[in-house]
C-alpha positions in Angstrom: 70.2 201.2 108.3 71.3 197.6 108.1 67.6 196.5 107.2 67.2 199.3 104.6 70.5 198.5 102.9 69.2 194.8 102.5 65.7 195.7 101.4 67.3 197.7 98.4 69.3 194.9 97.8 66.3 192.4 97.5 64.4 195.3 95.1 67.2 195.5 92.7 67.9 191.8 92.6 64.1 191.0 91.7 64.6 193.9 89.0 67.5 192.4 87.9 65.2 188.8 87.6 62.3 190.8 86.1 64.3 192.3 83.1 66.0 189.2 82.6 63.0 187.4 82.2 61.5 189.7 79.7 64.9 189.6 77.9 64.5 185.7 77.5 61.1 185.4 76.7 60.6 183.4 73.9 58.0 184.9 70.9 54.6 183.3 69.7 56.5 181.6 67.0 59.6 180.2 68.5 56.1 178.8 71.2 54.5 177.2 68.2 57.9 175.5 66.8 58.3 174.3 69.6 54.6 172.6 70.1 54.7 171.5 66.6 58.0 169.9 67.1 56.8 167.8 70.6 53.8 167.1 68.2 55.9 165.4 65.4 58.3 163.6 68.3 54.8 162.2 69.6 53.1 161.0 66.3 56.0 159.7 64.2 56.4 156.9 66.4 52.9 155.7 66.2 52.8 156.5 62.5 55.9 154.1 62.2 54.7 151.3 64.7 51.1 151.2 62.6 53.2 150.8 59.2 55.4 148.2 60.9 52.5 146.4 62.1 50.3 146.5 59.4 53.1 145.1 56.7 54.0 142.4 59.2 50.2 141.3 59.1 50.3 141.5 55.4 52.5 138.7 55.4 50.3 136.6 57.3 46.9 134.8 56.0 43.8 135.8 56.7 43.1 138.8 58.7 44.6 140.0 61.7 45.5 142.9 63.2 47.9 141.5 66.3 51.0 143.6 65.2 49.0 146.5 64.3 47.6 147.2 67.7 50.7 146.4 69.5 53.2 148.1 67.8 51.0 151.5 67.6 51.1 150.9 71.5 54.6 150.4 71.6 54.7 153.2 69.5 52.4 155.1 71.7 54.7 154.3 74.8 58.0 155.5 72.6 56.2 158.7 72.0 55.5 159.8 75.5 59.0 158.7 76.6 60.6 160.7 73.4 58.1 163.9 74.4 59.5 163.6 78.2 63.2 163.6 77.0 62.5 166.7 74.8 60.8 168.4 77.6 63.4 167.3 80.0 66.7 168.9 78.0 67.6 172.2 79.2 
């Protein structure tokens, strides 16, 4: 008796879980806003960093393309770390 009361109790729990889950479910769209928007967090930063970079080797002569590189990297780095936080938040 004792091991069929618990068994019933373990069935109905996981249905509990089950219909839960397909309560919560997110839809195809709120999905894509939510790629799209880890997409934006990871380019704008490199987008920034290579518009930084290249005005600050405007203003030197000749041609270079130090502060390019490096801040698209840093920018690079800032993007990962911004896509972690977003994935991270509950």
């Amino acid at each position: 008796m004792k091991q069929d009361d618990e068994l019933e109790r373990r069935i109905r729990r996981q249905g509990q879980r089950l219909d839960r889950a397909k309560r919560e479910r997110r839809s195809l769209l709120a999905e894509t806003v939510h790629v799209g928007t880890l997409g934006l967090v990871f380019v704008l930063p490199v987008v920034a960093g290579a518009y930084l970079g290249r005005w600050l080797d405007s203003l030197m002569s000749g041609y270079s393309m130090r502060w390019t590189l490096s801040l698209i990297i840093v920018g690079v780095a800032v993007g990962i770390y911004s896509v972690y936080r977003t994935l991270k938040e509950p």
